[in-house]
N, CA, C and O atoms as a GROMACS GRO file, in nm:
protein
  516
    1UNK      N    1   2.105  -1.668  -0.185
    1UNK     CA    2   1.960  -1.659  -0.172
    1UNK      C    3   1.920  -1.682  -0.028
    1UNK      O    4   1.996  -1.709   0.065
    2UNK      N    5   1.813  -1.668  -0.023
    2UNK     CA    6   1.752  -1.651   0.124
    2UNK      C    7   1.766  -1.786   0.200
    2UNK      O    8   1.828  -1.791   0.307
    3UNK      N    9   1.692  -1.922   0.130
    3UNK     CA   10   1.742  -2.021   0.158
    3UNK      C   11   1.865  -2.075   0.216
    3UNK      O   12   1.862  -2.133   0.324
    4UNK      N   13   1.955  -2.061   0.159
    4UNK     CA   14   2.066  -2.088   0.154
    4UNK      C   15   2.126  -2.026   0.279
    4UNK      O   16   2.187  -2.085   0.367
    5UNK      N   17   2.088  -1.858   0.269
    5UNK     CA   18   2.152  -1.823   0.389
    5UNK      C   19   2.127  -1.854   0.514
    5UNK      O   20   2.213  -1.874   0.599
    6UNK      N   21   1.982  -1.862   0.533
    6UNK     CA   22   1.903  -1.965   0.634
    6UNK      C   23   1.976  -2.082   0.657
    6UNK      O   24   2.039  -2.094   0.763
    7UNK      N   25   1.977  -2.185   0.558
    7UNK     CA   26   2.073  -2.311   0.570
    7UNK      C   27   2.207  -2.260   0.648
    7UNK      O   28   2.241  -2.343   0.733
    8UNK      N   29   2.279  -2.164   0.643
    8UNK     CA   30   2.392  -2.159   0.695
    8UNK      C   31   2.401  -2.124   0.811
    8UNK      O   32   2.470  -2.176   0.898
    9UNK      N   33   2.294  -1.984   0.826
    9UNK     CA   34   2.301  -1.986   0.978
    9UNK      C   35   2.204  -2.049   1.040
    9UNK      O   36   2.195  -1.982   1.143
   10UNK      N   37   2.115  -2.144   1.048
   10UNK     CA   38   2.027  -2.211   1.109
   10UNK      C   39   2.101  -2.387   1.113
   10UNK      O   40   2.027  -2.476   1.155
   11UNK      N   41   2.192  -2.409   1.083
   11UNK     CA   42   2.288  -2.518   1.022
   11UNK      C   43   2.181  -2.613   1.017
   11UNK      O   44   2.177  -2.707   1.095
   12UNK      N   45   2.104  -2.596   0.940
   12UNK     CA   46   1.963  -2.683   0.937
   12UNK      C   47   1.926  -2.663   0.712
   12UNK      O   48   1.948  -2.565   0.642
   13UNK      N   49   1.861  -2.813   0.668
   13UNK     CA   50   1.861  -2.770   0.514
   13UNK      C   51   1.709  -2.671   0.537
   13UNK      O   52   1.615  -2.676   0.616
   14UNK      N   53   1.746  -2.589   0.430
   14UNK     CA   54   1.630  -2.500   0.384
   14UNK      C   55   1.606  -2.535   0.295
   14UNK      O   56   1.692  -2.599   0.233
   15UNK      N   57   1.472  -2.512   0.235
   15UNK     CA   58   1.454  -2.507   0.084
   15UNK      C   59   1.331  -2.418   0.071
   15UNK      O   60   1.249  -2.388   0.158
   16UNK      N   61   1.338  -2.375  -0.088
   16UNK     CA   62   1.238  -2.276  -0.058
   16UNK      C   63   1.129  -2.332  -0.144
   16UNK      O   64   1.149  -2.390  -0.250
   17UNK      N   65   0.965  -2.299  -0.070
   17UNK     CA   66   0.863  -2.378  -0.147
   17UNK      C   67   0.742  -2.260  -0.240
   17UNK      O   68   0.730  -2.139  -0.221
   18UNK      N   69   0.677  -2.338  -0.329
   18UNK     CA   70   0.602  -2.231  -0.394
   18UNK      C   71   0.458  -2.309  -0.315
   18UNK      O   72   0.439  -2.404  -0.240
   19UNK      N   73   0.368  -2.196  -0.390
   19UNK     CA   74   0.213  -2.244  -0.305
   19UNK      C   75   0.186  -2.264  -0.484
   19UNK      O   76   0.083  -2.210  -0.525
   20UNK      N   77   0.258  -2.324  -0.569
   20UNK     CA   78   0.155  -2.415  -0.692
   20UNK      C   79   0.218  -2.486  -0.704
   20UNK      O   80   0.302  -2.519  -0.619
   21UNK      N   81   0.198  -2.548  -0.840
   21UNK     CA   82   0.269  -2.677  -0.880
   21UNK      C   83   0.415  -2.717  -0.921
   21UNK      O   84   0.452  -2.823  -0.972
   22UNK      N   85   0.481  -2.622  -0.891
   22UNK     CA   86   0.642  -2.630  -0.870
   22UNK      C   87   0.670  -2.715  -0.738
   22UNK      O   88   0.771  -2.785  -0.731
   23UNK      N   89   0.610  -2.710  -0.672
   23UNK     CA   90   0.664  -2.749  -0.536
   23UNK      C   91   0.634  -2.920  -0.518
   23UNK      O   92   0.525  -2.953  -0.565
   24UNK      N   93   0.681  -2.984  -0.482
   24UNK     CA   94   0.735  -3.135  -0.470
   24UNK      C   95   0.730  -3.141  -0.356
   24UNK      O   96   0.699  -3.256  -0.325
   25UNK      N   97   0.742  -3.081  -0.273
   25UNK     CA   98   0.766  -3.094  -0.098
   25UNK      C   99   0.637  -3.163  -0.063
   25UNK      O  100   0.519  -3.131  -0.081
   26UNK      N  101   0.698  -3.275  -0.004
   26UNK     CA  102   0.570  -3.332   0.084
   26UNK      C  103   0.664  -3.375   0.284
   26UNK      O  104   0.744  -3.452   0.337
   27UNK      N  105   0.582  -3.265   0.312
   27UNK     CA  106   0.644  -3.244   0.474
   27UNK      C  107   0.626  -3.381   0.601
   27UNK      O  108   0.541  -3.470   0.594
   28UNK      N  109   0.687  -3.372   0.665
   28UNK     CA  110   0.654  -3.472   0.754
   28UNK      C  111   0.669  -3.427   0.902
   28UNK      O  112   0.690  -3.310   0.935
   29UNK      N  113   0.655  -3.543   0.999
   29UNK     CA  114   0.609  -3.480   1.151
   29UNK      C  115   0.736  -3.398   1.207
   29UNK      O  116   0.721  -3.366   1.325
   30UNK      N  117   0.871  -3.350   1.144
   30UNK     CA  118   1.038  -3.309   1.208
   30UNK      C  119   0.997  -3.233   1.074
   30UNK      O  120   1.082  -3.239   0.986
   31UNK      N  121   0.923  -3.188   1.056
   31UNK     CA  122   0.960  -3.073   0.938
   31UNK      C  123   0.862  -2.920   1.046
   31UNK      O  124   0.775  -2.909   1.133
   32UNK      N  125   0.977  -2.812   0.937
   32UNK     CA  126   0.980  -2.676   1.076
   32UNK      C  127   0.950  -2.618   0.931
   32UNK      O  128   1.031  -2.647   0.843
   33UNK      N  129   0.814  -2.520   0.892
   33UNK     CA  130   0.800  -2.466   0.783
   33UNK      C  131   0.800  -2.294   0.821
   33UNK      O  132   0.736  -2.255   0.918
   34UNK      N  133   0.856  -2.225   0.761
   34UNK     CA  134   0.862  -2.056   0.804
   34UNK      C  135   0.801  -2.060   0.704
   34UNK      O  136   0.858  -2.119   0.612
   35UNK      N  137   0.646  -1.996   0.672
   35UNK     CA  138   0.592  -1.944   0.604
   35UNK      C  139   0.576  -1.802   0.541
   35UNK      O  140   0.483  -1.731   0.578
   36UNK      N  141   0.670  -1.756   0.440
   36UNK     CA  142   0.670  -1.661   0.384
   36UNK      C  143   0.610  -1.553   0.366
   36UNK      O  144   0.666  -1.456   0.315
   37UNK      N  145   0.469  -1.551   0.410
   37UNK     CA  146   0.354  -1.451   0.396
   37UNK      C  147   0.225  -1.480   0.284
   37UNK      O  148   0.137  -1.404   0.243
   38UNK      N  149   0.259  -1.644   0.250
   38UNK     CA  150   0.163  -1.670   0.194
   38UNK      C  151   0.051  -1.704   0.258
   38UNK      O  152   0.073  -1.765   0.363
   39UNK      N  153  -0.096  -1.681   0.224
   39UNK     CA  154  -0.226  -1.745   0.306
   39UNK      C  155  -0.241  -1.821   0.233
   39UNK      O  156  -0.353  -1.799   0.186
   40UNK      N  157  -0.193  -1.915   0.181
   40UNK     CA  158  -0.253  -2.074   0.088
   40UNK      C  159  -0.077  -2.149   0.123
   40UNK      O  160   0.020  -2.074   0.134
   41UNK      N  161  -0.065  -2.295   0.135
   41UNK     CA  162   0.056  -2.326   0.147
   41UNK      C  163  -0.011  -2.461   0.034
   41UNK      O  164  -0.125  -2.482  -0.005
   42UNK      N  165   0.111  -2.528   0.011
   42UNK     CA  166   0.017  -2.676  -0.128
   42UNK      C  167   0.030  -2.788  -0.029
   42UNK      O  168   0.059  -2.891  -0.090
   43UNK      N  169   0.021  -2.809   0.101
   43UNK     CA  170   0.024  -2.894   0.149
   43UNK      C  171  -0.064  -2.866   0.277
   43UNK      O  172  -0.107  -2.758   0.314
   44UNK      N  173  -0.082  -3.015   0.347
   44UNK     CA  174  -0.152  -2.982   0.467
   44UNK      C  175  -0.053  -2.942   0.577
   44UNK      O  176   0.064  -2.977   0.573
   45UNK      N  177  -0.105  -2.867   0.674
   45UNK     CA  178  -0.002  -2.824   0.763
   45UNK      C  179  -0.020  -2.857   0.896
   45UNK      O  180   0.036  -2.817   0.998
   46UNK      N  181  -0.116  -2.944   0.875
   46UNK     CA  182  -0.202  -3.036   1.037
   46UNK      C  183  -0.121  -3.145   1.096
   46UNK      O  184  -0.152  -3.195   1.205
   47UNK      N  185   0.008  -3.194   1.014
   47UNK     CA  186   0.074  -3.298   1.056
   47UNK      C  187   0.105  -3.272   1.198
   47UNK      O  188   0.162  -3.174   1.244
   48UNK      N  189   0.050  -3.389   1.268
   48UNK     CA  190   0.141  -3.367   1.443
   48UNK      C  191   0.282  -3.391   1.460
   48UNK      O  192   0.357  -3.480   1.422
   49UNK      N  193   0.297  -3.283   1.532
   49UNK     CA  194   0.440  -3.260   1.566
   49UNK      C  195   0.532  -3.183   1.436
   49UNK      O  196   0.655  -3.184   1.424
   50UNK      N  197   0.405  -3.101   1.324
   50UNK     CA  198   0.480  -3.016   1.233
   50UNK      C  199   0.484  -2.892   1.291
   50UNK      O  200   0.389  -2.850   1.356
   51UNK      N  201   0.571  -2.838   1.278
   51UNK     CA  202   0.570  -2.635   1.334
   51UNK      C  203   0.591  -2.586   1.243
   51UNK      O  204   0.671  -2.619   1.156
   52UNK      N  205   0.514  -2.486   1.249
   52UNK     CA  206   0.476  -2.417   1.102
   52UNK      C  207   0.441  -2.230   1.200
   52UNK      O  208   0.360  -2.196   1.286
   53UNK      N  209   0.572  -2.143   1.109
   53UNK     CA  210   0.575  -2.029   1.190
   53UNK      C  211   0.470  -1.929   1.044
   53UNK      O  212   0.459  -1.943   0.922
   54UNK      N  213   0.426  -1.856   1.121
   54UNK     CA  214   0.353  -1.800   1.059
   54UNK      C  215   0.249  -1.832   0.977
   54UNK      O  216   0.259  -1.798   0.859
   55UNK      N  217   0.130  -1.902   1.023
   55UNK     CA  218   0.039  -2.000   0.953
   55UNK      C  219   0.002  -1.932   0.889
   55UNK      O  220   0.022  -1.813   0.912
   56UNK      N  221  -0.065  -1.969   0.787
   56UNK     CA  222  -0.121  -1.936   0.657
   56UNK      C  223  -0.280  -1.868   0.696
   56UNK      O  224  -0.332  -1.771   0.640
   57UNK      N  225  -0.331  -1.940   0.794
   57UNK     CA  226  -0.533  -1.829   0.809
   57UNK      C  227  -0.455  -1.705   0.872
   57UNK      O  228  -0.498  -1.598   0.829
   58UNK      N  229  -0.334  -1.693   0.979
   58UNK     CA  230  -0.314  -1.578   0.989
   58UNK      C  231  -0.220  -1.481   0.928
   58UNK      O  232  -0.191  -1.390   1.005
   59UNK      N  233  -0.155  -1.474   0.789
   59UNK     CA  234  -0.112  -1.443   0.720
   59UNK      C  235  -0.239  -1.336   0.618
   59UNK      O  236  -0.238  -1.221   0.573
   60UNK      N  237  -0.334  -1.448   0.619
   60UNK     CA  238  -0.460  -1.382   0.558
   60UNK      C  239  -0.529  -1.259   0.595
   60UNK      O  240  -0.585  -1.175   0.525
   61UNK      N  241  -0.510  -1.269   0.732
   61UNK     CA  242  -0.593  -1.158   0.827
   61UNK      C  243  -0.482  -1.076   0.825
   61UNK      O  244  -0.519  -0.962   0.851
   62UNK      N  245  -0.324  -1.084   0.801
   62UNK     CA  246  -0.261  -0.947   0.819
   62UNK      C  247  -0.248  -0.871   0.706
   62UNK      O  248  -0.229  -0.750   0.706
   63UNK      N  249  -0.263  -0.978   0.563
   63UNK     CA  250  -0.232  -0.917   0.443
   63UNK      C  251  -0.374  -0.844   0.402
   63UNK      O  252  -0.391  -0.832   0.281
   64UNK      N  253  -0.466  -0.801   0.476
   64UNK     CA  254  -0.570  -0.752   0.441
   64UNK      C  255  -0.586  -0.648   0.565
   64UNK      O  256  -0.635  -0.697   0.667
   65UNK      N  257  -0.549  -0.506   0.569
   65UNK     CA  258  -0.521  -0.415   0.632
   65UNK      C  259  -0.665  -0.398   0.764
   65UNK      O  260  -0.655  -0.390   0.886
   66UNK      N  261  -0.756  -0.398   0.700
   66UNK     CA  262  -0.855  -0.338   0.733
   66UNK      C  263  -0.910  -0.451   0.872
   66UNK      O  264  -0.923  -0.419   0.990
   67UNK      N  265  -0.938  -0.612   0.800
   67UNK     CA  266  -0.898  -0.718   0.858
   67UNK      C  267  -0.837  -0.722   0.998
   67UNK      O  268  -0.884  -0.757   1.106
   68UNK      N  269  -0.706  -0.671   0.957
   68UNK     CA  270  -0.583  -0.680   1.062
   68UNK      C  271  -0.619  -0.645   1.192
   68UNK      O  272  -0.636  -0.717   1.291
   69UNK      N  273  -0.636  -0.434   1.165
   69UNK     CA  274  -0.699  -0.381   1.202
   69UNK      C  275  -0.842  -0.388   1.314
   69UNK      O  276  -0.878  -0.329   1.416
   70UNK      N  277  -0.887  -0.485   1.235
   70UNK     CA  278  -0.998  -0.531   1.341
   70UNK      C  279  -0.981  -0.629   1.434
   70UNK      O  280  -1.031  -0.634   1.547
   71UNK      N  281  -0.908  -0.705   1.381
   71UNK     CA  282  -0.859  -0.811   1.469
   71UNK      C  283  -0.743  -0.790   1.608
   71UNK      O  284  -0.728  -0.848   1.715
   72UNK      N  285  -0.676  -0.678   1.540
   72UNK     CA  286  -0.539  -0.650   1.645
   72UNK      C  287  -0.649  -0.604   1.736
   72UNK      O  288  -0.682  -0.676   1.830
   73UNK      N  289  -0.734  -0.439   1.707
   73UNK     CA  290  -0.815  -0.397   1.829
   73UNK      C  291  -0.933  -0.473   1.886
   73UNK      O  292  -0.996  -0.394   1.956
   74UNK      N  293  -0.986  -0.585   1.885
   74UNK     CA  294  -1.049  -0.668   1.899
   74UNK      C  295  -0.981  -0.794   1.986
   74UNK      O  296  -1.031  -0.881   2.058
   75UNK      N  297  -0.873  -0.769   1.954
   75UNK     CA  298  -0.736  -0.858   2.082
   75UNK      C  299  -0.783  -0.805   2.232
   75UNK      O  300  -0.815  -0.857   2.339
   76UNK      N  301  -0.768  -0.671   2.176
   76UNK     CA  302  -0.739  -0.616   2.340
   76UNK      C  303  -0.556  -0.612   2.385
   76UNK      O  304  -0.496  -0.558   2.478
   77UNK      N  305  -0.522  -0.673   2.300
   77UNK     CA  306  -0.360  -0.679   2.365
   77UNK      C  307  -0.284  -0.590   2.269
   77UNK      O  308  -0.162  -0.583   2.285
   78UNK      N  309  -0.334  -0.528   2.182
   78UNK     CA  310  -0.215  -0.447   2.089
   78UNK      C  311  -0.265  -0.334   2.076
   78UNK      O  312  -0.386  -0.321   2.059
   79UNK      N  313  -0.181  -0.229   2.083
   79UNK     CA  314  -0.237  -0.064   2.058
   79UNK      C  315  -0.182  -0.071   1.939
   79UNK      O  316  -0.074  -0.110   1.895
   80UNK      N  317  -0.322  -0.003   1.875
   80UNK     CA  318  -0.342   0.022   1.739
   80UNK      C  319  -0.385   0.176   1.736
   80UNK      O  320  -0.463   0.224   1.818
   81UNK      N  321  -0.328   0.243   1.634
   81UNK     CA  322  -0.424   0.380   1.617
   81UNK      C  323  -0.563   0.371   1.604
   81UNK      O  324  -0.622   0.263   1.606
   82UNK      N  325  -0.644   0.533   1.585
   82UNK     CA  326  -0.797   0.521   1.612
   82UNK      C  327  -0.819   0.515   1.482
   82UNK      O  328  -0.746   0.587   1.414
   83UNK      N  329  -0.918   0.433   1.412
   83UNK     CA  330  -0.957   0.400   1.232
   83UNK      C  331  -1.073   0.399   1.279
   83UNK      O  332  -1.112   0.358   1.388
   84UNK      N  333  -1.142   0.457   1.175
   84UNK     CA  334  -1.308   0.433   1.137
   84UNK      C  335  -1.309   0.384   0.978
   84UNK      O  336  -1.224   0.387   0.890
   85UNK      N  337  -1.454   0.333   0.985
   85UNK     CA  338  -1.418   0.315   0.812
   85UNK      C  339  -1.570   0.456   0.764
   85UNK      O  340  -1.612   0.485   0.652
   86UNK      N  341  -1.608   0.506   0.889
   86UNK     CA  342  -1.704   0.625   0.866
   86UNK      C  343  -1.656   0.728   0.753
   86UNK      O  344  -1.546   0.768   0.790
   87UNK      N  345  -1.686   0.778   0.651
   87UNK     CA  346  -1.655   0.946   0.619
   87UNK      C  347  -1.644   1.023   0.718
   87UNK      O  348  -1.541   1.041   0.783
   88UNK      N  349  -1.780   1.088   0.739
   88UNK     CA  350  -1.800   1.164   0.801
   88UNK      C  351  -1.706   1.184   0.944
   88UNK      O  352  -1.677   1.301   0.968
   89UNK      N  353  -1.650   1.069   1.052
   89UNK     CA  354  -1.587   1.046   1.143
   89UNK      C  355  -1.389   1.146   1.115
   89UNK      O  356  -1.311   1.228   1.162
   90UNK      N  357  -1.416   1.037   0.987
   90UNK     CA  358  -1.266   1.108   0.925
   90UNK      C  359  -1.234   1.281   0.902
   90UNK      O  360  -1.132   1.347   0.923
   91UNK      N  361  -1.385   1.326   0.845
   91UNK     CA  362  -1.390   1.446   0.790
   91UNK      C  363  -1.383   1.547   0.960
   91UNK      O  364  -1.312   1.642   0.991
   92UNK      N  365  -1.482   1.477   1.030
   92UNK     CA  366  -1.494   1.532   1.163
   92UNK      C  367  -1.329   1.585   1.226
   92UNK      O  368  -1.308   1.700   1.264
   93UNK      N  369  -1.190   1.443   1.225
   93UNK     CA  370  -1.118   1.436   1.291
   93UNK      C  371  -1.016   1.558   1.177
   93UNK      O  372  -0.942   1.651   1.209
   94UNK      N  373  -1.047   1.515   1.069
   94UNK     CA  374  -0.961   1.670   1.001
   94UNK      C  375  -1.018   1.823   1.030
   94UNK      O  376  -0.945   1.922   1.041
   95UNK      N  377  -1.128   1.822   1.038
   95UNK     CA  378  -1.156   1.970   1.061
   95UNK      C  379  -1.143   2.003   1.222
   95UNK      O  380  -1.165   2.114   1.271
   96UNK      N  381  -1.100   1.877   1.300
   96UNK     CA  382  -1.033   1.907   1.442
   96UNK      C  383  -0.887   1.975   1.441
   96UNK      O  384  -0.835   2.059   1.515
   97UNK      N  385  -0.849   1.918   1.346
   97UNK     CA  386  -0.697   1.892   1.291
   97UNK      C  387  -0.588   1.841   1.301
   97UNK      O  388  -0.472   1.883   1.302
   98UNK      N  389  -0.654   1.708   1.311
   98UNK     CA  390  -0.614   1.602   1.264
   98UNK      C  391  -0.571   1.579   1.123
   98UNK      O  392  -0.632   1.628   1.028
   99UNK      N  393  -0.447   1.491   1.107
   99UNK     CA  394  -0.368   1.490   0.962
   99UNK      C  395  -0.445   1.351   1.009
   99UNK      O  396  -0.429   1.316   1.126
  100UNK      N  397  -0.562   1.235   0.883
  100UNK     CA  398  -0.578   1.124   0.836
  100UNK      C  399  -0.501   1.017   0.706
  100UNK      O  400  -0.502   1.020   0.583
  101UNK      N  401  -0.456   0.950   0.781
  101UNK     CA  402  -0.380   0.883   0.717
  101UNK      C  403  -0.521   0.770   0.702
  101UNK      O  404  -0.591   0.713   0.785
  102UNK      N  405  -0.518   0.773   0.514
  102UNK     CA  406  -0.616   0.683   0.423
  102UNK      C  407  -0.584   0.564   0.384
  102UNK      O  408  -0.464   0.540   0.398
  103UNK      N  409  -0.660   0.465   0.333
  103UNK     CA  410  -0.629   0.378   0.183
  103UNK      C  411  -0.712   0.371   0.106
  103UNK      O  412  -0.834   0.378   0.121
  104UNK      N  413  -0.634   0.354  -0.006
  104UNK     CA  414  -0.726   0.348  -0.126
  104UNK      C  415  -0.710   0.167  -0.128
  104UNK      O  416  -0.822   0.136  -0.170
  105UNK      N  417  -0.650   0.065  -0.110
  105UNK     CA  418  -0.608  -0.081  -0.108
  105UNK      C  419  -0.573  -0.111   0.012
  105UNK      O  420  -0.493  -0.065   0.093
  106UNK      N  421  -0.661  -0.212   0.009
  106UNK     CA  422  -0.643  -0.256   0.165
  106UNK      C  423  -0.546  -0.405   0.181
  106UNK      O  424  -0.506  -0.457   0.285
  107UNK      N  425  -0.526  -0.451   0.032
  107UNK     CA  426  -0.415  -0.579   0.030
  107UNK      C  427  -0.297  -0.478  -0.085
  107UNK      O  428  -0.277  -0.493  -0.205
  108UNK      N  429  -0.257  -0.412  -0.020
  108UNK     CA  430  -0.114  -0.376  -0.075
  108UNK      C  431  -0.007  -0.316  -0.013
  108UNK      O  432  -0.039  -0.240   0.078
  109UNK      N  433   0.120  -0.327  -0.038
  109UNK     CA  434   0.239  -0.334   0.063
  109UNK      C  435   0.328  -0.193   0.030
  109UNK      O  436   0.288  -0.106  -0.048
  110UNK      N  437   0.421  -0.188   0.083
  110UNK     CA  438   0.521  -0.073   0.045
  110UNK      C  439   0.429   0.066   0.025
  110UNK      O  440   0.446   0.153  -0.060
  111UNK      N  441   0.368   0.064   0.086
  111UNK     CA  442   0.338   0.220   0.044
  111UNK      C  443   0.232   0.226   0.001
  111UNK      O  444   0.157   0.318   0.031
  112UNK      N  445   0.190   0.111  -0.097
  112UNK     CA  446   0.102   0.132  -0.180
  112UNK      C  447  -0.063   0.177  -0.131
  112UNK      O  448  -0.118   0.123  -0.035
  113UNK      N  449  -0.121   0.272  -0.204
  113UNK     CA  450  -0.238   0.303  -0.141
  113UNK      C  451  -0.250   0.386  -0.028
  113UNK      O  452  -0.366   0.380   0.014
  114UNK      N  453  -0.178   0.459   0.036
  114UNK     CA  454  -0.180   0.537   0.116
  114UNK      C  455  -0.174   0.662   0.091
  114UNK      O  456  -0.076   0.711   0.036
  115UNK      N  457  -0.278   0.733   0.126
  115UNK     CA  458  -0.318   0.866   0.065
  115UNK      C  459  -0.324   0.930   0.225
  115UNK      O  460  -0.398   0.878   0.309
  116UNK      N  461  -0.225   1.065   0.262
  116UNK     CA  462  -0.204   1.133   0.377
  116UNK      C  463  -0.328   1.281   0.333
  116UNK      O  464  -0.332   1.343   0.227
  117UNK      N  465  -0.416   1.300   0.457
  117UNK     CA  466  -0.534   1.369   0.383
  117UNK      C  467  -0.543   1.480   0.538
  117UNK      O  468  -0.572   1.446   0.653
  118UNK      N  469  -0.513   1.593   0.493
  118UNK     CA  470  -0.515   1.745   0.580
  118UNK      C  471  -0.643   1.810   0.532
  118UNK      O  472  -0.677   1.911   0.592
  119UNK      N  473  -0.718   1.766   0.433
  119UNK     CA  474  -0.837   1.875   0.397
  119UNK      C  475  -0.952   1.730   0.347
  119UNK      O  476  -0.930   1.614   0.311
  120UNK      N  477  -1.074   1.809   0.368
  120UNK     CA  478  -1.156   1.679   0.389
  120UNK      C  479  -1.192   1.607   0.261
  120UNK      O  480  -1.245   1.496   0.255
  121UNK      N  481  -1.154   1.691   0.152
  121UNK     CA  482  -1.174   1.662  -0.002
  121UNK      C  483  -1.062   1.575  -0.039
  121UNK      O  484  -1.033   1.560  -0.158
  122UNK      N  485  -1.010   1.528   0.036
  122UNK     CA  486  -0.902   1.420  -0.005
  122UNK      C  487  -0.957   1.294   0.041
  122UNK      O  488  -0.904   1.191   0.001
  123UNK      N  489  -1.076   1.287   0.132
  123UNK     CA  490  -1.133   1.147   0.177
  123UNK      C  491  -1.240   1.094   0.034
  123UNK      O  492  -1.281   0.979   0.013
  124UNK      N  493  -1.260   1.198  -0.037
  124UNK     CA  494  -1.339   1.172  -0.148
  124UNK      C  495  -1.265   1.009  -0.217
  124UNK      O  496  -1.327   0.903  -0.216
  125UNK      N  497  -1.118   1.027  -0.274
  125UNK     CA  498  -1.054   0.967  -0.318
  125UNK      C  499  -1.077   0.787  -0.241
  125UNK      O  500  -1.080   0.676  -0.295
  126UNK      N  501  -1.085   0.819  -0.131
  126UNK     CA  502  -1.093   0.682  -0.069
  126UNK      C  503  -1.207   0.606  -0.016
  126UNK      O  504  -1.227   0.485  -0.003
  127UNK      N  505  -1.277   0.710   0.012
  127UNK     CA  506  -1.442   0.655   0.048
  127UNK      C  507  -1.504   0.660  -0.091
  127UNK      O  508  -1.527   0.550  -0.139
  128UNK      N  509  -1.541   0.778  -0.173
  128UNK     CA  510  -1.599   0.754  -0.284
  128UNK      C  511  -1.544   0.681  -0.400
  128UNK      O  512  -1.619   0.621  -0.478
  129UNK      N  513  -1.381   0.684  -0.419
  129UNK     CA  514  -1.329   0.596  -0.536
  129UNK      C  515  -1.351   0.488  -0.587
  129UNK      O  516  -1.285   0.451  -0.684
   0.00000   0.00000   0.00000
């Protein structure tokens, strides 16, 4: 398991935690937490001198596409492609001809929700759905 393999090459113990009531872990100031991609953790994560990779408020803002999106181009430091959340903008950039890459879900992974749209009757699906 993932743990475990962590434990071996990090020669450090792992364990792996849930965000409900399975979890027993109560962390202290030498505890190093890799946060999984959850935005809720069952503990506080304010302890001084805890490191905690991948915090949980920003886990929130990536698992929500649109979110992300605003935030990466709103950095100023990350190139992001051009998104509108306009129709009309979208419909504009296909009848340029432009291929728009859609979503129908803006918190889902692997694939999910991504509708590739060459004709402007395919934005129906995602703006009007």
């Amino acid at each position: 398991n993932l743990a475990q393999e962590l434990s071996n090459r990090l020669k450090l113990k792992v364990r792996q935690l849930y965000n409900d009531e399975r979890s027993q872990y109560v962390p202290s100031p030498k505890s190093f937490v890799i946060n999984w991609g959850s935005s809720k953790v069952p503990f506080a994560i304010t302890i001084p001198g805890m490191t905690v990779l991948n915090r949980p408020e920003c886990t929130a803002i990536a698992s929500d596409k649109l979110r992300s999106f605003h935030t990466l181009r709103d950095s100023g430091q990350v190139s992001i492609p051009e998104f509108t959340e306009d129709k009309d903008v979208a419909s504009r950039w296909i009848e340029e001809g432009t291929v728009v890459v859609a979503r129908t879900q803006l918190r889902a992974h692997s694939g999910e929700g991504i509708v590739v749209c060459s004709r402007t009757e395919c934005l129906s699906v995602t703006f009007d759905g």
